[in-house]
Residue, then its C-alpha position, 0 to 999 in steps of 0.5 A: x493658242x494662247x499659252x495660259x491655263x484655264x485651271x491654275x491661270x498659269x502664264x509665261x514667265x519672262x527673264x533673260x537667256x546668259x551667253x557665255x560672255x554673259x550678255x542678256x537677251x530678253x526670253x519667255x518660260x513658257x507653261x507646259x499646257x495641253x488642249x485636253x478633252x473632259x467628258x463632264x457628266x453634269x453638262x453631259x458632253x465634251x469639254x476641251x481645255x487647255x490645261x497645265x500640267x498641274x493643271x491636270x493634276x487639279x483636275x484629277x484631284x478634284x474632279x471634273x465637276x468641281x473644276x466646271x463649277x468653278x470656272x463657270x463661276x467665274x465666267x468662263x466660257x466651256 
């Protein structure tokens, strides 16, 4: 699975982990996202997401209808 989220199009970040002695090692901040099942009552089924924690909180804001819309605008496949 891949670590991106549909809804924010959120991606790991990369950077470097500092030892102690201060020596850097290249590293991946990885997004927090979840693989999440929506019933959306406009397509009326089931649609399984992978989404970010804020991800989530788009969602509920918004709604599911409004989040579907956008993603089907932009080709996404559900």
């Amino acid at each position: 699975m891949s670590r991106f989220c549909v809804v924010t199009g959120a991606r790991p970040g990369f950077g470097h982990r500092i030892s102690h002695s201060h020596r850097r090692t290249k590293r991946r901040f990885d997004v927090n996202v979840q693989r999440k099942r929506y019933w959306v009552p406009s397509l009326r089924r089931y649609v399984r997401l992978t989404v970010s924690a804020k991800g989530i909180k788009t969602i509920d804001t918004r709604g599911i209808d409004a989040v579907v819309a956008d993603l089907r605008r932009q080709g996404v496949r559900l």
